[in-house]
N, C-alpha and C positions, 0 to 999 in steps of 0.2 A: 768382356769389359770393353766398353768404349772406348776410341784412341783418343787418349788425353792430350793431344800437341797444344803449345801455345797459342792465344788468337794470334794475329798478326797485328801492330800496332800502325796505325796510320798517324803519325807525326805531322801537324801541321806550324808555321812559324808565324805568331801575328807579325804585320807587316812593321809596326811600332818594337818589336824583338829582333827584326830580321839584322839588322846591322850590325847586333851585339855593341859591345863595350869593352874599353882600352881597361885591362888590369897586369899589372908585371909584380904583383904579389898576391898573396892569398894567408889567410891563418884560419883554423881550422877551431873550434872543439866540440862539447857533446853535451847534451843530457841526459837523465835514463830515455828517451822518448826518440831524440833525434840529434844528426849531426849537423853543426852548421858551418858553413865557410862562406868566409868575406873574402870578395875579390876586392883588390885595392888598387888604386894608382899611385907612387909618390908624386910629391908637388914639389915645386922647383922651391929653394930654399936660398936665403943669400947667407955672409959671413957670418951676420948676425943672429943665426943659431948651428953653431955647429955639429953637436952635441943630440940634435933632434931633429927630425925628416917628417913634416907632416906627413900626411897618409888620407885620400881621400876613398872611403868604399864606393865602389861604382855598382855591384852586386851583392845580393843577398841569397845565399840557396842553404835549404833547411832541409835536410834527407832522412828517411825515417832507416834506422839500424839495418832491416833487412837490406836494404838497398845497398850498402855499401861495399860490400864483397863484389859484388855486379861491378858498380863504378871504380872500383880499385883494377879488377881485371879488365874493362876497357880501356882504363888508364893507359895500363902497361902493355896489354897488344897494339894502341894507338901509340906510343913511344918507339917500340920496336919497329915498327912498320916505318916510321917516321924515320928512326936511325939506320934503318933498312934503306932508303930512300937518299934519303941526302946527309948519315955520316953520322957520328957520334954527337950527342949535344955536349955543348963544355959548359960547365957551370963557371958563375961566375966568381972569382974570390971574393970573400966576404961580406955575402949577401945570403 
């Protein structure tokens, strides 16, 4: 049998991607096909609605199911590494 190892992937970033995008929320759900999350920014809001927090989506990523196990688990080895590095993250209350 032939060694089956994975190709290697070569990652490139278009130059119009490289900066990425300000999001400090995300909501998440699914189809039978794929999963989606919106990255979102809130928008500054005055008295005059308290009660509600625009929400502008800055991104759109659409993941087909196999993929998700993979992106769950680098989630959480880039979390630890992370907390590994500079300290525990605190969430923030009620949010």
């Amino acid at each position: 049998m032939a060694d089956e190892t994975e190709p290697e992937l070569r990652i490139s970033v278009p130059e119009d991607v490289a900066a990425g995008v300000y999001a400090n929320g995300a909501m998440v759900w699914h189809s039978p096909y794929e999963f989606t999350i919106d990255f979102f920014a809130t928008q500054p809001t005055g008295p005059e609605a308290p009660d509600s927090v625009p929400c502008l989506v800055t991104s759109r990523v659409k993941i087909p199911p196999t993929v998700i196990f993979d992106l769950l688990k680098a989630l959480n080895e880039n979390m630890t590494g992370y907390e590994r590095q500079f300290g525990e993250i605190k969430r923030i209350e009620g949010v």
